[in-house]
C-alpha positions in Angstrom: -11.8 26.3 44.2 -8.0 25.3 45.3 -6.5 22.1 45.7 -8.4 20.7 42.2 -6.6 18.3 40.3 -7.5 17.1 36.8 -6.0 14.4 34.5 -6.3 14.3 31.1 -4.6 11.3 28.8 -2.1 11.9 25.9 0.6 10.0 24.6 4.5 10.4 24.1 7.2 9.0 21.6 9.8 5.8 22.3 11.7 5.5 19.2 8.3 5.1 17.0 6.1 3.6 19.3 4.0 5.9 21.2 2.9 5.1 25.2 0.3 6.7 27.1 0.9 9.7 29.6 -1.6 11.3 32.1 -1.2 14.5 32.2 -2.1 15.8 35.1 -3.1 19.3 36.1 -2.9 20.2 39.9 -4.4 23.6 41.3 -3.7 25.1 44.6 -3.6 27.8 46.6 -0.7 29.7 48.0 1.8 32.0 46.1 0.9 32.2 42.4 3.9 29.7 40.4 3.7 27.2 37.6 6.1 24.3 37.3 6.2 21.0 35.1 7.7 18.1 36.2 7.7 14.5 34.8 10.9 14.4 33.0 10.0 17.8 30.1 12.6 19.1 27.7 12.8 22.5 26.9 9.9 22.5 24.8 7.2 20.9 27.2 8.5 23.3 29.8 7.8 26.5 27.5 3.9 25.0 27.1 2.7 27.3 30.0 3.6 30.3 28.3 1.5 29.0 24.8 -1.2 27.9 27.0 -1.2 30.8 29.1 -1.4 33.2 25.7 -4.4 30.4 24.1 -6.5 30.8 26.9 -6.5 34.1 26.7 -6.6 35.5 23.3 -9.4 32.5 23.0 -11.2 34.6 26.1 -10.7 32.4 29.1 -9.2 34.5 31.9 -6.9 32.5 34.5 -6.4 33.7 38.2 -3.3 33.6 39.5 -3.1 30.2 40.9 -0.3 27.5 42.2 -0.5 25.3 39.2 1.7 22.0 39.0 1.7 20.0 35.8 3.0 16.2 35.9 3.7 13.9 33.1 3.3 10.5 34.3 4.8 8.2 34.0 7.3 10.6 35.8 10.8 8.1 34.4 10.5 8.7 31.0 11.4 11.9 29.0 9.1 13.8 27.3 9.4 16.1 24.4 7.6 18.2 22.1 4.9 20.4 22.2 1.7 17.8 21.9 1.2 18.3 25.5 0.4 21.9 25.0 -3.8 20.8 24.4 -4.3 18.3 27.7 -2.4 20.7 29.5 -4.8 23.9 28.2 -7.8 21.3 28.9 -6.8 20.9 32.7 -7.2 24.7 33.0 -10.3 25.0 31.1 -11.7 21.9 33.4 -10.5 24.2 36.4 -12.5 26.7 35.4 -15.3 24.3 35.0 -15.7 25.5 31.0 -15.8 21.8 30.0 -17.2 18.9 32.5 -13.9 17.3 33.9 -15.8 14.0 33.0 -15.8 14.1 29.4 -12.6 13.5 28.5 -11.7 10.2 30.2 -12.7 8.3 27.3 -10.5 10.7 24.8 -6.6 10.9 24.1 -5.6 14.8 23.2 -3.0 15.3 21.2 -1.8 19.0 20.0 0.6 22.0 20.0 -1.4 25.6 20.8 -0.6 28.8 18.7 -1.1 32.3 20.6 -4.1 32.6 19.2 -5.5 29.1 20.5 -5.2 27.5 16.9 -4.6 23.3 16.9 -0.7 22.6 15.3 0.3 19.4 14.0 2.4 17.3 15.7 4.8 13.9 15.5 3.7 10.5 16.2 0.1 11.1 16.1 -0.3 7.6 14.3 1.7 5.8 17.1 -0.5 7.1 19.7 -3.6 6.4 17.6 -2.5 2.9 17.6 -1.9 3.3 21.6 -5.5 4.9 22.2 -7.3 2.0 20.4 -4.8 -0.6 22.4 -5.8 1.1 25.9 -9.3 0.9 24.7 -10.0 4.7 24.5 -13.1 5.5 22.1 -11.2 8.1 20.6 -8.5 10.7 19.8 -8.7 14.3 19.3 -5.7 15.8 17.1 -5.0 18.9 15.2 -6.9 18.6 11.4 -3.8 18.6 9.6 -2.7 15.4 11.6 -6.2 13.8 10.8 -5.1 11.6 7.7 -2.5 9.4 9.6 -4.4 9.4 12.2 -7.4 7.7 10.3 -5.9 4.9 9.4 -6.6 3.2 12.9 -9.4 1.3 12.7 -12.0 1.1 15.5 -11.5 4.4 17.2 -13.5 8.1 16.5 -10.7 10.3 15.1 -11.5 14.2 15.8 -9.6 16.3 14.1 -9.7 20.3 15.0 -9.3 23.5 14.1 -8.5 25.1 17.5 -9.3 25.3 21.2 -12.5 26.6 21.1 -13.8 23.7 18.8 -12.5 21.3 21.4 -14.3 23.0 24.1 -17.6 22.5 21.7 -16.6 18.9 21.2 -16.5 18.6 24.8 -19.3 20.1 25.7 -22.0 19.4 23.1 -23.2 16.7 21.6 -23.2 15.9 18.0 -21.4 18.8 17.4 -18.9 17.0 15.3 -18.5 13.7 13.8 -15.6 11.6 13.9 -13.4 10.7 10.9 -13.5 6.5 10.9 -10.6 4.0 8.7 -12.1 4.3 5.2 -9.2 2.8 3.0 -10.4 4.3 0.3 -9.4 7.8 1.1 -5.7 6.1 1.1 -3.6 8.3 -1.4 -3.4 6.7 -5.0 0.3 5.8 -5.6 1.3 8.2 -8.8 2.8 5.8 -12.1 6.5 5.0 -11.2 8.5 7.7 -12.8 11.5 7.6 -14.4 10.9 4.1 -16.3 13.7 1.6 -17.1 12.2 2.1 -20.8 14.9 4.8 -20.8 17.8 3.2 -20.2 19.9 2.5 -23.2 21.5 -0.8 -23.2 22.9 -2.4 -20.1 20.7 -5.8 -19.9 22.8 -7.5 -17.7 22.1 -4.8 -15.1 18.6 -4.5 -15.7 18.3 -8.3 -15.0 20.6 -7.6 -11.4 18.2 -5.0 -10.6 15.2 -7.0 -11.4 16.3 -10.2 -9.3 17.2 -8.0 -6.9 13.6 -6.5 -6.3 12.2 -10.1 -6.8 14.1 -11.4 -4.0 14.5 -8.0 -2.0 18.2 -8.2 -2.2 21.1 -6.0 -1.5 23.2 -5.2 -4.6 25.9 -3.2 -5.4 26.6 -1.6 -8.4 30.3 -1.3 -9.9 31.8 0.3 -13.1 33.1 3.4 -14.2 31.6 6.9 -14.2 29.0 7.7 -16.5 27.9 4.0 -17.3 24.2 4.9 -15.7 24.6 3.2 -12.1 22.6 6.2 -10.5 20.3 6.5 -13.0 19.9 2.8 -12.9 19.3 2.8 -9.0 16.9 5.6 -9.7 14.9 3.5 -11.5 14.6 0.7 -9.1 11.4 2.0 -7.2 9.3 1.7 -10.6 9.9 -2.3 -10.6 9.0 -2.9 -7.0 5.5 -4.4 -5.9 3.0 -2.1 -4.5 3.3 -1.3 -0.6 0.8 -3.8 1.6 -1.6 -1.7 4.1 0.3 -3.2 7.2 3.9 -1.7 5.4 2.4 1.4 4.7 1.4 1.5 8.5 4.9 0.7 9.7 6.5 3.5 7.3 3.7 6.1 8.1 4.7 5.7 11.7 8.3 5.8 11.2 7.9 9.6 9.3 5.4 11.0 11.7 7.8 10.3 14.4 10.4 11.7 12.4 7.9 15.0 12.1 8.5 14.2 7.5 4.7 13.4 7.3 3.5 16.8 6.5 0.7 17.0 4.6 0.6 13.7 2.9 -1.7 12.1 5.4 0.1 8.2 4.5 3.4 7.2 3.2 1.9 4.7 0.5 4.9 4.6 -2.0 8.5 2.8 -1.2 11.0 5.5 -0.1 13.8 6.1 -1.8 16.4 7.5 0.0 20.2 8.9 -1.4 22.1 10.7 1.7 25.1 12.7 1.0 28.3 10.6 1.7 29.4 13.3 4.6 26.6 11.9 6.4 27.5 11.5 10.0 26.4 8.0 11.4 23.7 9.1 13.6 22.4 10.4 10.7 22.8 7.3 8.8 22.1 4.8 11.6 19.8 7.2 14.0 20.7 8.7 17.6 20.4 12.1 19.2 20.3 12.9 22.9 16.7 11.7 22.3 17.0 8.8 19.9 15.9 9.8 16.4 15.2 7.6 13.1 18.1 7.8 10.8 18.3 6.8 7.2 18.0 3.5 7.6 14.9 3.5 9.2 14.0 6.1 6.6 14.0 3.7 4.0 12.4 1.2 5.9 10.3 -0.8 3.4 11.9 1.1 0.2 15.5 1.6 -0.6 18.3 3.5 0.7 21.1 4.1 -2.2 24.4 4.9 -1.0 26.4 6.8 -4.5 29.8 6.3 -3.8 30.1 4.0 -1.4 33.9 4.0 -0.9 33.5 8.0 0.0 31.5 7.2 3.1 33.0 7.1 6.2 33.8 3.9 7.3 32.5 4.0 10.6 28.8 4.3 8.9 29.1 1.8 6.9 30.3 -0.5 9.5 27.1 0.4 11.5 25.0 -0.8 8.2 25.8 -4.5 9.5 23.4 -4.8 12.2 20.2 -2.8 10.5 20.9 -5.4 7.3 21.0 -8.0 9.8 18.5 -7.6 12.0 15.9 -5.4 10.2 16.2 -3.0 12.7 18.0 -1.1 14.9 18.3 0.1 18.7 20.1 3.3 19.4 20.8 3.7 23.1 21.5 6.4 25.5 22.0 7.3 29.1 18.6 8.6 29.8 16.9 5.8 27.3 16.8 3.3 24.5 14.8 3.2 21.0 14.5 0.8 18.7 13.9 1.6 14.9 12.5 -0.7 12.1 15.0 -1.0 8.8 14.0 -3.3 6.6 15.3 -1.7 3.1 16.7 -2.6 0.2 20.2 -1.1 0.0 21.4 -0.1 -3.4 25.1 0.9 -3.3 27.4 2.1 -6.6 31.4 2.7 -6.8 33.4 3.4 -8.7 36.8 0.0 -9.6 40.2 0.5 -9.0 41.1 0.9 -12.3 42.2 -3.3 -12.9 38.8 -4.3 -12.0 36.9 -3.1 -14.9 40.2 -3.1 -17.3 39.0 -2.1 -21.0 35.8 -1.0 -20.6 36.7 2.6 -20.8 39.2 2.4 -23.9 42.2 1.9 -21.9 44.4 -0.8 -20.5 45.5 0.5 -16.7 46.5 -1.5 -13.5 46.3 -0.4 -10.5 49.3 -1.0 -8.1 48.7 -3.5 -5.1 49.4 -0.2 -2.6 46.5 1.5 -4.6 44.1 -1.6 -4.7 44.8 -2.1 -1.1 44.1 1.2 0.3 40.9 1.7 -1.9 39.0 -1.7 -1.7 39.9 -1.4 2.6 37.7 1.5 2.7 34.8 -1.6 2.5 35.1 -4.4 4.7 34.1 -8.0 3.6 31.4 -8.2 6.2 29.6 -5.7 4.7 30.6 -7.0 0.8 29.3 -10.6 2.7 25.7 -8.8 3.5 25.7 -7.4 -0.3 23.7 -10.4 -2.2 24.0 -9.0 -5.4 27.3 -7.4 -7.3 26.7 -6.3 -10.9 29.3 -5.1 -12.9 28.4 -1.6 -15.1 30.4 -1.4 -18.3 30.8 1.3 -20.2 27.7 2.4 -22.6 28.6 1.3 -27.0 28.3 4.3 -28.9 25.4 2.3 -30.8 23.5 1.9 -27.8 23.8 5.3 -26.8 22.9 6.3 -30.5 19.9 3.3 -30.6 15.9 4.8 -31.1 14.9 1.4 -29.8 13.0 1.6 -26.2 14.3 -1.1 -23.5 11.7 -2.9 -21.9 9.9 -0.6 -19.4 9.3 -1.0 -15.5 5.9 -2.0 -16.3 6.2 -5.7 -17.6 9.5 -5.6 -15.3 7.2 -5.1 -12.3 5.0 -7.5 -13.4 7.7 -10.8 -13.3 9.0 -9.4 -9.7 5.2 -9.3 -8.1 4.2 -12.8 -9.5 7.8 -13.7 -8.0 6.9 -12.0 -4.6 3.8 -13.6 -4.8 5.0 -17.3 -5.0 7.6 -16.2 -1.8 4.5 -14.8 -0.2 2.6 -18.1 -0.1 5.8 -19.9 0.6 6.9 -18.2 4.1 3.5 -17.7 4.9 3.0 -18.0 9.1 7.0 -17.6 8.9 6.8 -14.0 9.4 8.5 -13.3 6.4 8.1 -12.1 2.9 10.9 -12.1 1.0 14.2 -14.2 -0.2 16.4 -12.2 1.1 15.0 -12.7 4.9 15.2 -16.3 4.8 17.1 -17.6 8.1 19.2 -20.9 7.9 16.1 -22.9 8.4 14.5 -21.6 5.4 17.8 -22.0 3.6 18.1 -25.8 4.4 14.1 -26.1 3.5 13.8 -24.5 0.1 17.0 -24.0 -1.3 17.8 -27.6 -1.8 20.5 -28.3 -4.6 21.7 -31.8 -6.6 25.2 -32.8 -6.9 25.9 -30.9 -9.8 24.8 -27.6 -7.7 26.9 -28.7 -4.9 30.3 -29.1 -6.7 29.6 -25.4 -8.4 29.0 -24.1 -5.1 32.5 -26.0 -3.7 34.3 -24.5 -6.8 33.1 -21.1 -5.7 34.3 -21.3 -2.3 37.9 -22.9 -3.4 37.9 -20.9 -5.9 36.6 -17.2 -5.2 36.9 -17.5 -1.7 33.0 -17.3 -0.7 32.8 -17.3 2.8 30.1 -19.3 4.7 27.8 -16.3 4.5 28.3 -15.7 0.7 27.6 -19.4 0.3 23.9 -18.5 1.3 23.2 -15.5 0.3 23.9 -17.4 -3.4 21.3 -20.0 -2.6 18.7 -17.1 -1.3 19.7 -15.7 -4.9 19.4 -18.5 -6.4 16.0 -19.4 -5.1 14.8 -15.8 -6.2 16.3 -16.8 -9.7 14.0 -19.6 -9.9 11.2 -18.0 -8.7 11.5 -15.7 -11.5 11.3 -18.8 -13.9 8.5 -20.2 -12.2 10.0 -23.1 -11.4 10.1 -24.9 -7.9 13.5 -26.1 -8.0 17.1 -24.4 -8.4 18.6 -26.2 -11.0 22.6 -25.6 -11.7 21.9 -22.6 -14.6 20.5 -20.3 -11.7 23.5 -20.9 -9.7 25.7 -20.5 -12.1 24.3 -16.4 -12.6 23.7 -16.6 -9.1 27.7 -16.6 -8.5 28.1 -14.4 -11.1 26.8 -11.6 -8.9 29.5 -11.3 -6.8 31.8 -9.9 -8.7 33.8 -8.1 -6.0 34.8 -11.2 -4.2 37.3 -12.0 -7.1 38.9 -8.8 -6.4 38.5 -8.2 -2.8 
């Protein structure tokens, strides 16, 4: 039997959206050789030798034969080891061990062991979502990749222990039954944990951070060390509202392309992520010679909290603009382009130049212009601009520290920022948006209308603390969250008046 060719359909990664590849399994006569073409990486090109040891130790013998492998379409680059099953699949349909027939209607998705047993792989969510768009009745996957993989509805999820079980799958009926979308196997989010109950003192923070999550603005955190602005940022996940179904989706997909999934079937809790201030801005922003998520994208629906935010290198922080911008990010290269969601909260802390917070540690000391200078530069305005919120930390009082009486905990906190959420939901809704913070001018000029009383505040603000255009509306977005906490439909001049108090860095930049 030469000259037999076979195609069998999988899927591979662009940034996190997955695409459909035939891969397609040519044998022929003529002087035994293997080769994979289609644009492979290292990895793909390595399958043979996994699929060559599968079929065997699995007890499937393969004659020497001219075997060509394509990955079409034949432009794109491919990567990873998911083609090892479709690949394994086209040998087994050589041998006429499964009817070449049966899996048209199927996407396969898997790395092979030695021994023939199914590994997990990235993306398999993405190209669930790709199956049920191309109209395939289903997707076979490794077990262990099963849980994202079932949250597609409307397509048979098979998920496997090894080759042999696929063969079975393939070739008798009823054998196994396919997993179906049941959102009730979704994993329960555990209670939020640490609680702002612990925090002693520090109301005026407490009240940034809780307008902050109302409104799902950017803040930044500044006062002296050991006043509590990490544990305070810590503590930020507990107030936020519960994940919708469509964000968990969108943040499942972004860490099974990322290969962080693991075990946990669905990402159903905001992320919280804290990188290192060495981090190097592909690892902040995202890139690679194949484009990879960074942070940023990381955090997408949670918050990213950068601890010392003068410490980072400047270049990252410049690349922050566009992702707080634009929700998302494209990272581009030679051979391609991907383009990753990052819609996130950020949550940054620093420590003043000395001036800036003057008492609040005990002792009166100025900084020198040349020192204010050369430490506020290492944070451009743009990015100060794109930071809604600016709370200042003071230093804990020994009674406070000392106190036995609980703060108020995350609980009744969360409470005031979902029925706030809630009223912004209804608000934007058909707008494509779900939060203060995402309003474009248009939504400004709609529903953040102010009297004349708000308007000469807001002229004394510019004059006065030198708000440029942009921190002119990212008050009013503020502003409108403020109300929304107070249940009222209209900003009225006290919640721009704490609106501009929250940004306290433009007095000093």
């Amino acid at each position: 039997m030469d000259g037999m060719l076979f195609k069998i359909s999988s899927a591979a990664l662009q940034g996190i959206d997955a695409y459909l590849v035939d891969v397609e399994v040519d044998v022929g006569g003529g002087l035994p050789n293997y080769t994979v073409v289609g644009l492979p990486d290292a990895s793909v090109r390595e399958s043979k030798e996994r699929v060559k040891a599968a079929l065997k130790n699995c007890g499937y013998d393969f004659p020497p034969r001219r075997v060509t492998v394509n990955l079409a379409p034949a432009d794109r680059r491919k990567e990873g080891p998911a083609f090892d099953l479709p690949i394994a699949l086209g040998h087994l349909a050589y041998l006429e061990v499964i009817p070449a027939e049966k899996t048209g209607a199927l996407m396969f998705l898997g790395e092979l062991a030695l021994s023939g047993r199914l590994k997990p792989v990235k993306g398999v969510l993405s190209s669930a979502l790709e199956a049920k768009r191309k109209g395939l009745a289903g997707i076979v996957v490794p077990r262990a990749n099963v849980g994202e993989a079932s949250l597609v509805d409307g397509i048979d999820i098979y998920g496997l222990d090894d080759l042999i079980q696929v063969v079975r799958l393939l070739t008798t009926d009823g054998t196994f039954k396919p997993d179906r979308f049941d959102p009730s196997t979704l994993p329960v989010p555990q209670a939020a944990d640490p609680d702002f109950k612990e925090v002693k003192g520090q109301h005026h923070v407490k009240r940034a951070l809780e307008v902050a999550a109302a409104g799902g603005h950017n803040i930044l955190l500044i006062g002296p060390p050991g006043t509590g602005k990490t544990m305070l940022a810590r503590r930020l996940p507990s107030i936020l509202p519960a994940m919708t179904f469509e964000e968990i989706i969108e943040t499942t997909q972004v860490y099974s392309a990322a290969g962080l999934l693991r075990d946990q079937g669905a990402v159903v809790v905001r992320p919280f992520r804290a990188p290192h201030h060495t981090i190097s801005d592909a690892g902040l922003i995202g890139g690679g010679m194949i484009p990879r998520p960074g942070e940023v994208s990381l955090a997408h629906h949670g918050v990213l909290f950068l601890d010392e935010l003068p410490e980072f290198e400047r270049t990252a922080l410049e690349g922050l603009r566009q992702p707080i911008e634009d929700g998302r990010v494209t990272v581009t290269r030679a051979a391609m382009s991907a383009t990753f969601p990052s819609k996130f909260m950020l949550v940054a802390s620093m420590n003043p130049c000395a001036d800036v917070m003057r008492g609040t540690g005990g002792r009166d000391v100025e900084c020198t212009e040349h020192q204010r200078g050369r430490y506020y530069s290492k944070i451009s305005g743009p990015l100060l601009d794109r930071i809604d919120i600016q709370a200042e930390v003071p230093a804990v009082k020994f009674r406070e520290i000392v106190s036995k009486q609980e703060g108020e905990g995350s609980e009744a906190i969360r409470a005031r920022v979902g029925e706030a959420r809630a009223r912004q939901v209804e608000r934007y809704r058909g707008r494509g948006i779900y939060a203060n913070a995402q309003m474009g001018p248009r939504e400004v000029k709609k529903f953040c209308g102010i009297g004349a009383e708000g308007e000469k505040l807001l002229e004394l603000a510019v004059s006065k603390l030198g708000f440029s255009a942009r921190a002119y509306d990212r008050s009013l977005k503020v502003a409108r969250t403020i109300a929304d906490l107070a249940g009222e439909e209209h900003i009225s001049p006290a919640h721009l008046s704490e609106a501009i108090q929250y940004r306290a860095m433009d007095r000093y930049y």
